[in-house]
N, CA, C and O of each residue as an XYZ file, in Angstrom:
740
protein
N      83.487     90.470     94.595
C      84.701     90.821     95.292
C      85.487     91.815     94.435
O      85.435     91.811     93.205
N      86.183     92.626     95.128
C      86.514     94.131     94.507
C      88.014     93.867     93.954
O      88.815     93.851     94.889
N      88.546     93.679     92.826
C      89.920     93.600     92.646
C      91.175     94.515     93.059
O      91.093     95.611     92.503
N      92.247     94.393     93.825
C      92.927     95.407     94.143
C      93.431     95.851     93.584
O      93.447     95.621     92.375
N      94.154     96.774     94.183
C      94.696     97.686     92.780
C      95.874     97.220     92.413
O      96.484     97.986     91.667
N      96.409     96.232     92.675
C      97.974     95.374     92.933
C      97.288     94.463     91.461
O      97.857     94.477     90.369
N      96.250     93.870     91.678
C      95.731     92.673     90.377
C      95.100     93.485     89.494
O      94.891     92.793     88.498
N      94.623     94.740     89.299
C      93.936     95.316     88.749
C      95.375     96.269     87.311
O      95.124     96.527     86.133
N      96.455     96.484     87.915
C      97.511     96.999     87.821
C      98.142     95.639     86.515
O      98.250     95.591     85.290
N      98.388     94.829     87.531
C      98.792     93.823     86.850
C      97.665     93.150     85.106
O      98.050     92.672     84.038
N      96.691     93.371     85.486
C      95.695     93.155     84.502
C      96.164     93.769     83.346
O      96.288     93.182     82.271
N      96.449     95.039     83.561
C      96.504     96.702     82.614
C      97.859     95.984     82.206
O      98.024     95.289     81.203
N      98.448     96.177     82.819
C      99.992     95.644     82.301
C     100.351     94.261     81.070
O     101.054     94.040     80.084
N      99.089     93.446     82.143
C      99.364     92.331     80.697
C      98.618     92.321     79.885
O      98.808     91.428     79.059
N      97.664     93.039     79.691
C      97.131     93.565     77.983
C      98.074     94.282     77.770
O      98.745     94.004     76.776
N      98.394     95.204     78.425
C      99.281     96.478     77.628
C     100.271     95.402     76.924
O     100.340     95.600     75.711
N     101.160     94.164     77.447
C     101.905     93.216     76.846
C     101.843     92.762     76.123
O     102.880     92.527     75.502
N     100.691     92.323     75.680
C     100.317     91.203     75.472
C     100.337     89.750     76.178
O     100.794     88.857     75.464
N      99.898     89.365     77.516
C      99.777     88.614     78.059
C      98.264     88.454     78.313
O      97.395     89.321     78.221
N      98.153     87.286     78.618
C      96.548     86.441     78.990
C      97.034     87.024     80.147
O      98.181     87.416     80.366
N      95.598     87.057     81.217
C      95.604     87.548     82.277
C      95.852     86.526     83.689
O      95.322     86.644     84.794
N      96.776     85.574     83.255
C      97.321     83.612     84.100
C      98.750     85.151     84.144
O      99.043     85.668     85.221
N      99.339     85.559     82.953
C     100.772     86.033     83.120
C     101.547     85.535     82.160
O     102.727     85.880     82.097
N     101.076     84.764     81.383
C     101.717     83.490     80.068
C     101.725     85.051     79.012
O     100.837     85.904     79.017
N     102.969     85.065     78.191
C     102.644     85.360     77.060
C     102.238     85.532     75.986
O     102.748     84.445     75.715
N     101.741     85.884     74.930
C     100.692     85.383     73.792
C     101.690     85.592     72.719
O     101.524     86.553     71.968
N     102.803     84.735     72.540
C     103.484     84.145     71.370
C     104.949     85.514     71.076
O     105.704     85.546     70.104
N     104.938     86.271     72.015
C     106.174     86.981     71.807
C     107.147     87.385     73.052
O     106.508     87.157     74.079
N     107.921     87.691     73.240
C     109.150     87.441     74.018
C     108.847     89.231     75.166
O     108.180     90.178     74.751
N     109.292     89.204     76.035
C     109.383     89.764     77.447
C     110.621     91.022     76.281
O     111.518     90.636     75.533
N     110.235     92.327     76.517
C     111.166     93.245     76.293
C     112.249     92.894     76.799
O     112.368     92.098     77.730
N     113.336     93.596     76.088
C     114.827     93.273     76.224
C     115.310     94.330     77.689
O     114.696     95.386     77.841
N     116.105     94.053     78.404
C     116.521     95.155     78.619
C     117.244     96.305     78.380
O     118.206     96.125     77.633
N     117.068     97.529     78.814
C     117.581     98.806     78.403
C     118.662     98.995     78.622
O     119.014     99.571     79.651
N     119.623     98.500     77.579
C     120.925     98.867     77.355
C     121.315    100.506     77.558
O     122.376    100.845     78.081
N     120.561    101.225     77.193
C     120.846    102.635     77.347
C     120.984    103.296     78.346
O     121.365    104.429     78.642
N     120.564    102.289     78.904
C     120.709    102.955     81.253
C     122.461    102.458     81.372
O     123.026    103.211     82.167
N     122.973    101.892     81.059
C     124.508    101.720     81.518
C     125.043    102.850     81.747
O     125.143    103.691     80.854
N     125.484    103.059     83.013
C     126.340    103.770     83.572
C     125.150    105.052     84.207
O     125.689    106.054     84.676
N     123.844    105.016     84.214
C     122.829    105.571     84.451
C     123.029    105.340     86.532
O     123.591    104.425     87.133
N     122.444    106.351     86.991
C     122.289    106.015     88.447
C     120.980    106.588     88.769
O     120.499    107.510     88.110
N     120.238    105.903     90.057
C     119.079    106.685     90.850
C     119.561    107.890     91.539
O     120.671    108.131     92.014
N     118.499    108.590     91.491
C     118.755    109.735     92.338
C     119.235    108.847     93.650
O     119.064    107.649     93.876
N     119.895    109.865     94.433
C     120.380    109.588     96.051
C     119.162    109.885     96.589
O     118.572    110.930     96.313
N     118.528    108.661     97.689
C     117.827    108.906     98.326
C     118.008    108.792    100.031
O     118.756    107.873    100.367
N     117.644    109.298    100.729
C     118.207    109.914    102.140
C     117.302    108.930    102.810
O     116.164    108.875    102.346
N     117.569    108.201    103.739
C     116.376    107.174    105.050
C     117.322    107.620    106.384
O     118.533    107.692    106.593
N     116.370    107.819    106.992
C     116.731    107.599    108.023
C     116.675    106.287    108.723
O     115.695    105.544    108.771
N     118.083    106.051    109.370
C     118.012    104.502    110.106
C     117.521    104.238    111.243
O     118.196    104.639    112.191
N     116.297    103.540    111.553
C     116.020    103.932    112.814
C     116.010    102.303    113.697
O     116.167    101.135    113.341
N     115.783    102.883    114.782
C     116.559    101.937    116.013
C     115.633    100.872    115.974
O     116.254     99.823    116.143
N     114.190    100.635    115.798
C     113.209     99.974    115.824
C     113.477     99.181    114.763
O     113.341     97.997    115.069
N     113.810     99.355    113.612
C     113.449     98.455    112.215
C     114.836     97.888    112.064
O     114.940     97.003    111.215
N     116.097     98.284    112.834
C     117.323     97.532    113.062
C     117.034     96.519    113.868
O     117.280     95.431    113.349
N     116.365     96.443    115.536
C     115.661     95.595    116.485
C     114.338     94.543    115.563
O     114.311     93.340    115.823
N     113.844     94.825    115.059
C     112.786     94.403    114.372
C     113.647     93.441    113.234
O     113.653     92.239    113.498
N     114.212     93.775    112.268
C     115.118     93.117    111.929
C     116.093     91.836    112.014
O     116.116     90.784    111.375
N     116.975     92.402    113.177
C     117.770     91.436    113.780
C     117.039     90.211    114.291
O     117.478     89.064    114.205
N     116.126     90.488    114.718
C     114.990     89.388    115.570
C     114.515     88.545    115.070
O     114.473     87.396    115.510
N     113.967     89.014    113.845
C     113.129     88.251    112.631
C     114.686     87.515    112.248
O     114.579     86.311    112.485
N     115.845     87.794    111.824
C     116.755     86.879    111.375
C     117.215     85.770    112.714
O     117.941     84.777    112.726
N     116.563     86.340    113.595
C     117.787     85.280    114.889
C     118.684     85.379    115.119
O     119.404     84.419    115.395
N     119.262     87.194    115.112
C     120.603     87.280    115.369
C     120.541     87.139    116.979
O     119.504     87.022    117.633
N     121.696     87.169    117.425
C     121.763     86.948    118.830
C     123.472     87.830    119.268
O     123.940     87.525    120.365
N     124.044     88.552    118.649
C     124.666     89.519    119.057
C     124.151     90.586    119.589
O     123.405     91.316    118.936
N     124.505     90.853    120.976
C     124.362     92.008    121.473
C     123.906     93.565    120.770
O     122.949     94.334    120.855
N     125.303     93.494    119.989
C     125.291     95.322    119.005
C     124.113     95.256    118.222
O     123.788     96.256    117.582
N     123.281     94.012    118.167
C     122.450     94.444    117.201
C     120.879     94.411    117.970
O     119.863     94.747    117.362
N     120.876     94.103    118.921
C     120.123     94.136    120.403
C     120.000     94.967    121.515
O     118.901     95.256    121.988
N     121.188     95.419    122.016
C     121.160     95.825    122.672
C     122.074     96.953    123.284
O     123.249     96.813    123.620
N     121.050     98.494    123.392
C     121.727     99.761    122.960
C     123.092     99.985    123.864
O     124.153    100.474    123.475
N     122.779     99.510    125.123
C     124.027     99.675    126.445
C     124.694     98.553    125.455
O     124.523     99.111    124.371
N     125.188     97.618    125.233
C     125.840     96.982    124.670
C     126.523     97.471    123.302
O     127.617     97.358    122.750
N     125.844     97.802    123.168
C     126.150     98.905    121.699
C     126.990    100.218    121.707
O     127.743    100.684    120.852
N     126.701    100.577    122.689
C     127.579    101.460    123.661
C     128.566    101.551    123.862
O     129.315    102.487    123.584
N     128.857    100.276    124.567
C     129.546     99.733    125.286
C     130.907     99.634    124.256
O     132.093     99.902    124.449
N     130.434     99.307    123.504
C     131.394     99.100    122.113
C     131.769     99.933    121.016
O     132.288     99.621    119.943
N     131.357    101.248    121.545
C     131.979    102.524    121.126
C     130.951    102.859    119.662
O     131.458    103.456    118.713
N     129.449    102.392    119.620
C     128.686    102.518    119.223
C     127.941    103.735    119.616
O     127.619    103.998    120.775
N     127.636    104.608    118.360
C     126.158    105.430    118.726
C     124.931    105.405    119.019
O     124.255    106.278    119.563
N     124.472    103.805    118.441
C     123.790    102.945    118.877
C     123.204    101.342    118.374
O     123.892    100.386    118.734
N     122.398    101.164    117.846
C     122.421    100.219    117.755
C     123.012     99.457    116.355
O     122.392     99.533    115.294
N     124.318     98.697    116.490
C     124.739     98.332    114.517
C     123.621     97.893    113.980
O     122.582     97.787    114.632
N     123.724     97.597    112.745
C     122.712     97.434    111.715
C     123.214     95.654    111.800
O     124.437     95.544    111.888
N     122.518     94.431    111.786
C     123.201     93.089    111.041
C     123.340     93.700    109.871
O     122.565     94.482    109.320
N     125.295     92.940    109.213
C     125.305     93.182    107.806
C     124.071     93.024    106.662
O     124.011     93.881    105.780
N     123.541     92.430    106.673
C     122.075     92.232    105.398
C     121.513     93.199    105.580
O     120.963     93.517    104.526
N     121.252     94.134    106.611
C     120.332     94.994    106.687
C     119.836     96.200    105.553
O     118.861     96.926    105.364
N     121.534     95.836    104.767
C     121.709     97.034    103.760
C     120.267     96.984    103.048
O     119.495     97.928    102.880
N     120.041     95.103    102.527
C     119.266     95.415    101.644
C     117.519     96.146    102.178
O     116.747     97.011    101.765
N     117.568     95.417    103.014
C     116.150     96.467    103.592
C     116.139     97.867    103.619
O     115.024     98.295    103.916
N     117.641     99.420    103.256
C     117.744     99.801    102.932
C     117.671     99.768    101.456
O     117.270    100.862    101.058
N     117.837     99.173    100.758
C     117.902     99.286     99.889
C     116.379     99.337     98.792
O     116.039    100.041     97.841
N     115.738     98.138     99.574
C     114.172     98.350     99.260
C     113.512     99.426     99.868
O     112.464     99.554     99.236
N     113.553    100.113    100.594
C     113.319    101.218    101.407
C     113.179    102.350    100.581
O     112.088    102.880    100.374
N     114.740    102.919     99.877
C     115.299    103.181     98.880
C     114.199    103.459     97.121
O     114.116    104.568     96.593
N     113.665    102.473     96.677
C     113.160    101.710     95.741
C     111.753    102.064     96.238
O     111.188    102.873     95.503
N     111.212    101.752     97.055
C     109.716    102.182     97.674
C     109.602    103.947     97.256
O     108.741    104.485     96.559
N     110.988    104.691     98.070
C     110.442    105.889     97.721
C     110.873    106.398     96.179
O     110.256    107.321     95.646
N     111.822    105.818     95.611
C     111.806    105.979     94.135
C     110.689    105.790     93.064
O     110.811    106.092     91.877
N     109.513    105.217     93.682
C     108.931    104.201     92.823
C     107.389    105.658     93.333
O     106.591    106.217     92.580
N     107.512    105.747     94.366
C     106.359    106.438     94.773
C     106.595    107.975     94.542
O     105.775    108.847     94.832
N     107.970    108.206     93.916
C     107.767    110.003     93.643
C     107.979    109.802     91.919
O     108.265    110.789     91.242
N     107.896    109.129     91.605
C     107.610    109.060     90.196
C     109.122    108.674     89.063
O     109.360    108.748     87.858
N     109.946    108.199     90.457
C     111.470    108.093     89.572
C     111.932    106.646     89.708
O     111.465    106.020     90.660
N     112.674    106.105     88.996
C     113.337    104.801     88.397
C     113.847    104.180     89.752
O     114.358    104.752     90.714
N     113.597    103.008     89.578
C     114.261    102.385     91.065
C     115.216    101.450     90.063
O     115.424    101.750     88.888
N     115.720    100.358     90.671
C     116.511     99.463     90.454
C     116.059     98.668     88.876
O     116.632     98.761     87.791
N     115.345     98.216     89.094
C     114.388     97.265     88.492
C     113.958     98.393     86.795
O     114.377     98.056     85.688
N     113.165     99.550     87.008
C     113.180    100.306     86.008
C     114.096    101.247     85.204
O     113.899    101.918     84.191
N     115.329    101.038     86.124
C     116.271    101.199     84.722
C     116.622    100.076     83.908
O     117.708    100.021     83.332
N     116.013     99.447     83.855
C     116.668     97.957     82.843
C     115.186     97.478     82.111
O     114.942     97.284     80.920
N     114.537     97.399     82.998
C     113.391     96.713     82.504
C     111.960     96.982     82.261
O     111.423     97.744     83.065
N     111.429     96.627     81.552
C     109.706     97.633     81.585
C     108.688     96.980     81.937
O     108.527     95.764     82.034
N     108.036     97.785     82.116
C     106.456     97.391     82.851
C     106.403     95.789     82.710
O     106.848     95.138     81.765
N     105.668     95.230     84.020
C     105.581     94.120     83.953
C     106.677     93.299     84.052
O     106.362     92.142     83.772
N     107.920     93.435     84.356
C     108.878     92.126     83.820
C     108.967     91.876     85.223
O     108.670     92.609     86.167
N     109.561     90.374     85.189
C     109.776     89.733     86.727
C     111.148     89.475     86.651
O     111.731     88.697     85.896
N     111.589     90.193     87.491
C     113.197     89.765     87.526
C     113.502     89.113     88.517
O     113.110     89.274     89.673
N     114.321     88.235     88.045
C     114.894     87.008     89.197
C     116.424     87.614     89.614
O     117.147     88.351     88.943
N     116.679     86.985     91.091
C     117.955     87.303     91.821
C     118.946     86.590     91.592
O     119.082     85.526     92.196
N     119.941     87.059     90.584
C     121.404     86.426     90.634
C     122.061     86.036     91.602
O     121.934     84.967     92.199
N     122.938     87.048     91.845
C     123.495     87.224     92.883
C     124.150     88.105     93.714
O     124.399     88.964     92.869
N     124.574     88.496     94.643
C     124.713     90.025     95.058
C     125.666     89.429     96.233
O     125.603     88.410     96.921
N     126.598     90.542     96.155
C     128.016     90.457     96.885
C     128.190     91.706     98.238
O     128.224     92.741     97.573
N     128.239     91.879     98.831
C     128.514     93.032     99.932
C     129.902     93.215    100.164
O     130.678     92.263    100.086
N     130.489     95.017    100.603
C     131.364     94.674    101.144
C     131.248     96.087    102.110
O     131.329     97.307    101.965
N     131.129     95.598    102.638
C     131.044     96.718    104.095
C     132.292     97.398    104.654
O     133.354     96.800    104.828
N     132.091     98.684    104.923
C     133.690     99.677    104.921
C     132.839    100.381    106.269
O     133.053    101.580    106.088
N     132.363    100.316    106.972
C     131.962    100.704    108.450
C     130.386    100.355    108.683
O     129.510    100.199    107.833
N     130.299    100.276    110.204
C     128.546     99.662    110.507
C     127.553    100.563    109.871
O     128.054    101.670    109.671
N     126.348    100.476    109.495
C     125.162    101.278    109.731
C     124.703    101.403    111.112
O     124.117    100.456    111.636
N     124.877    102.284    111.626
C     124.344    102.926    112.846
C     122.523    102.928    113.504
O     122.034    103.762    112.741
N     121.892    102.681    114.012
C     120.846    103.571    114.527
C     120.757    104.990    114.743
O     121.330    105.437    115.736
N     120.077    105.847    113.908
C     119.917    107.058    114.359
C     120.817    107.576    112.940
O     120.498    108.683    112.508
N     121.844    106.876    112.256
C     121.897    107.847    111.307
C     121.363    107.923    109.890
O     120.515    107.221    109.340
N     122.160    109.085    109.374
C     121.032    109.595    107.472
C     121.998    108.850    106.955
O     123.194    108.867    107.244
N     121.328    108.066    106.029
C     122.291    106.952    104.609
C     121.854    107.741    103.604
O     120.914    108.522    103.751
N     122.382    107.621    102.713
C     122.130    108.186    101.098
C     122.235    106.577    100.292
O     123.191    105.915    100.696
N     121.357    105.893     99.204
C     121.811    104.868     98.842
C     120.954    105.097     97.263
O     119.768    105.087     96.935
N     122.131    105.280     96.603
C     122.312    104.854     95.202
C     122.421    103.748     94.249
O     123.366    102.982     94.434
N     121.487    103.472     93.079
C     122.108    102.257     92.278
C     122.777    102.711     90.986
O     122.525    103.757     90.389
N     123.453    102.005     90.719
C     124.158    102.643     89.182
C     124.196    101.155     88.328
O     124.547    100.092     88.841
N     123.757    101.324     86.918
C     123.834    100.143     86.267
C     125.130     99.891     86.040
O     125.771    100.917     86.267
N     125.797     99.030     85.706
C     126.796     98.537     85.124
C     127.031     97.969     84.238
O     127.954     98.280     83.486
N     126.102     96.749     84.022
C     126.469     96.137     82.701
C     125.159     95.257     82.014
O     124.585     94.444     82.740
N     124.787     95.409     80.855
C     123.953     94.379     80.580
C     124.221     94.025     79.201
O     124.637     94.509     78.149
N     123.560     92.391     79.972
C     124.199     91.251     78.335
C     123.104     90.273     78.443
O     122.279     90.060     79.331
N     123.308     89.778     77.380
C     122.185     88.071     77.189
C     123.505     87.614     77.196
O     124.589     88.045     76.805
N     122.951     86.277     77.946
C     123.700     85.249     78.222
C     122.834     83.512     78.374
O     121.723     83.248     78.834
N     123.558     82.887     77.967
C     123.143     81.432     77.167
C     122.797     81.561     75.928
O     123.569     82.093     75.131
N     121.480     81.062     75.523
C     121.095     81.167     73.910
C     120.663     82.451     73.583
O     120.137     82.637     72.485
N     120.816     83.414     74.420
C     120.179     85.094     74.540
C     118.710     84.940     74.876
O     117.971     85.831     74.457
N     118.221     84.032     75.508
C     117.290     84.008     75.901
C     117.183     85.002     77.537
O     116.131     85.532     77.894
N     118.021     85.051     78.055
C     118.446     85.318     79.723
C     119.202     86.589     79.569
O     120.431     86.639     79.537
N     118.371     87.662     79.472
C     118.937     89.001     80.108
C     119.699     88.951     81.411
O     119.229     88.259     82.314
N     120.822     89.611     81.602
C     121.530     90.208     82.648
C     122.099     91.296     82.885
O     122.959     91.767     82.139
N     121.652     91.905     84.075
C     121.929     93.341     84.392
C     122.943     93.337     85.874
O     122.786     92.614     86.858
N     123.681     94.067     85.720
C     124.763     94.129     87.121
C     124.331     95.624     87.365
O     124.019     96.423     86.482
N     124.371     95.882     88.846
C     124.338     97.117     89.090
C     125.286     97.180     90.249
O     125.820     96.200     90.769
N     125.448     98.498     90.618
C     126.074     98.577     91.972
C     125.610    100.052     92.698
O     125.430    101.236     92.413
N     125.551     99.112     93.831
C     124.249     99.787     94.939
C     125.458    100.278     95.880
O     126.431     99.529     95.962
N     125.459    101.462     96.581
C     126.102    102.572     97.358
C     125.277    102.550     98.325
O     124.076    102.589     98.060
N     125.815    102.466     99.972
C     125.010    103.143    100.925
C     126.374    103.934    101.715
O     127.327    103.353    102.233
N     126.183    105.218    101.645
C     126.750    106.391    102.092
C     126.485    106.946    103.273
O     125.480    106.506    103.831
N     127.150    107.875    103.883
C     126.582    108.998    105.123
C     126.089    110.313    103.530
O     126.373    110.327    102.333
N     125.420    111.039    104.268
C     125.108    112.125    103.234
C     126.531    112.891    103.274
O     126.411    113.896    102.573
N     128.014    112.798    103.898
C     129.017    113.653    104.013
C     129.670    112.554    102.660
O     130.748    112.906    102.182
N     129.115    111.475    102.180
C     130.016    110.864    101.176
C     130.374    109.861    101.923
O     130.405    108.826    101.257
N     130.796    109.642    103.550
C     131.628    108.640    103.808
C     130.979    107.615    103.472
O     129.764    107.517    103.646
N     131.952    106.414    102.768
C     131.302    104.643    102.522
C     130.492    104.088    103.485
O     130.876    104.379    104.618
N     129.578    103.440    103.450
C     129.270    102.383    104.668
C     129.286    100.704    104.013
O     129.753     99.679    104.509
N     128.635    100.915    102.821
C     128.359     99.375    102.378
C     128.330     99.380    100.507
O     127.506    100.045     99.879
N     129.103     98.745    100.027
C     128.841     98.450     98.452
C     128.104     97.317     97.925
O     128.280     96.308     98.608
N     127.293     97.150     96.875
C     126.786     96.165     96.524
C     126.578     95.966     95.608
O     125.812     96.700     94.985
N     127.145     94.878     95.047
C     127.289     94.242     93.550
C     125.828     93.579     93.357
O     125.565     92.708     94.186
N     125.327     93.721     92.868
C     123.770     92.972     92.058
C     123.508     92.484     90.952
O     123.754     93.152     89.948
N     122.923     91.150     90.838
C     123.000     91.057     89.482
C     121.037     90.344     89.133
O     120.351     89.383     89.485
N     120.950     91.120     88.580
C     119.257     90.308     88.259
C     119.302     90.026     86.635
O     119.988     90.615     85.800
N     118.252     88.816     86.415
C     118.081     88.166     85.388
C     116.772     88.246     84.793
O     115.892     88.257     85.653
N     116.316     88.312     83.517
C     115.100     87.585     83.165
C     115.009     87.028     81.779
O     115.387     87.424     80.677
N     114.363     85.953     82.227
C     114.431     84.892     81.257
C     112.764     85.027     80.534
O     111.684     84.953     81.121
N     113.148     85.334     78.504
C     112.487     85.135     78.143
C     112.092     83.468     77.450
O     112.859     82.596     77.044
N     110.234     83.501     77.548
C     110.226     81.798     76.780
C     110.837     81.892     75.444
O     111.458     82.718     74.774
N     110.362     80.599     75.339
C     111.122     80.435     73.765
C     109.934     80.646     72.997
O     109.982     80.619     71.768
């Protein structure tokens, strides 16, 4: 059986680590994160929002509001078309990160941390300053903010804050992020 390139990747990575190929470490600690990215941002990357993966979306969560269903309804409500459910940002946001990652530039995750690390989800705050639309261009940026060890300094923490824009600048959604990773002892 042919290994993919997803386990094959991962292989390379944990020699390059020093990890057994389970993912366990071999007696030394997970790189620190890169303090030197603070105040660092991703390039702006442009998605288009489209009406299908807002519908596709909403569905899979069980929303059951109209605006996020249904376009005459959406309309109706002085919509261009269909709102985005608030969470949707982040599926922008991985969206975002997909094409950062595939033109050869830093997504979220690689300004802080290097090859191989698994970062766990803190916590992340929204605050929304108008809908995401169907049909329009977002621009969505991350910018680091802050990183510290916290407890015995075993537990890296990184805050960032994630921007989703119109490409004219106007706000749509802010987002506070915070990811962790915990090295063994």
């Amino acid at each position: 059986m042919k290994a993919s390139k997803c386990s094959e990747t991962r292989a390379r990575t944990c020699r390059e680590l020093g990890w057994n190929e389970s993912g366990r470490r071999q007696g030394c600690l997970l790189p620190a994160f890169n303090r030197a990215n603070v105040g660092q941002e991703t390039r702006p990357v442009t998605l288009a929002v489209a009406e299908d993966a807002i519908l596709r979306f909403a569905t899979v969560i069980g929303e059951t509001d109209p605006l996020h269903l249904d376009r005459v309804a959406a309309r109706k409500a002085g919509h261009a078309g269909l709102v985005a459910p608030p969470t949707f940002a982040a599926v922008l946001i991985e969206m975002a990160g997909e094409e950062l990652r595939a033109s050869g530039h830093l997504d979220l995750g690689g300004l802080v941390a290097g090859p191989g690390s698994t970062l766990l989800h803190g916590e992340e705050t929204y605050r929304y300053l108008a809908p995401i639309v169907a049909g329009q261009q977002v621009e969505v940026t991350t910018r680091v903010l802050e990183v510290d060890s916290v407890g015995d300094g075993r537990i890296e923490r990184a805050r960032f804050e994630i921007t989703v824009t119109t490409p004219e600048g106007g706000p749509l959604v802010t987002i506070l992020r915070t990811v962790l990773q915990v090295s063994p002892r």
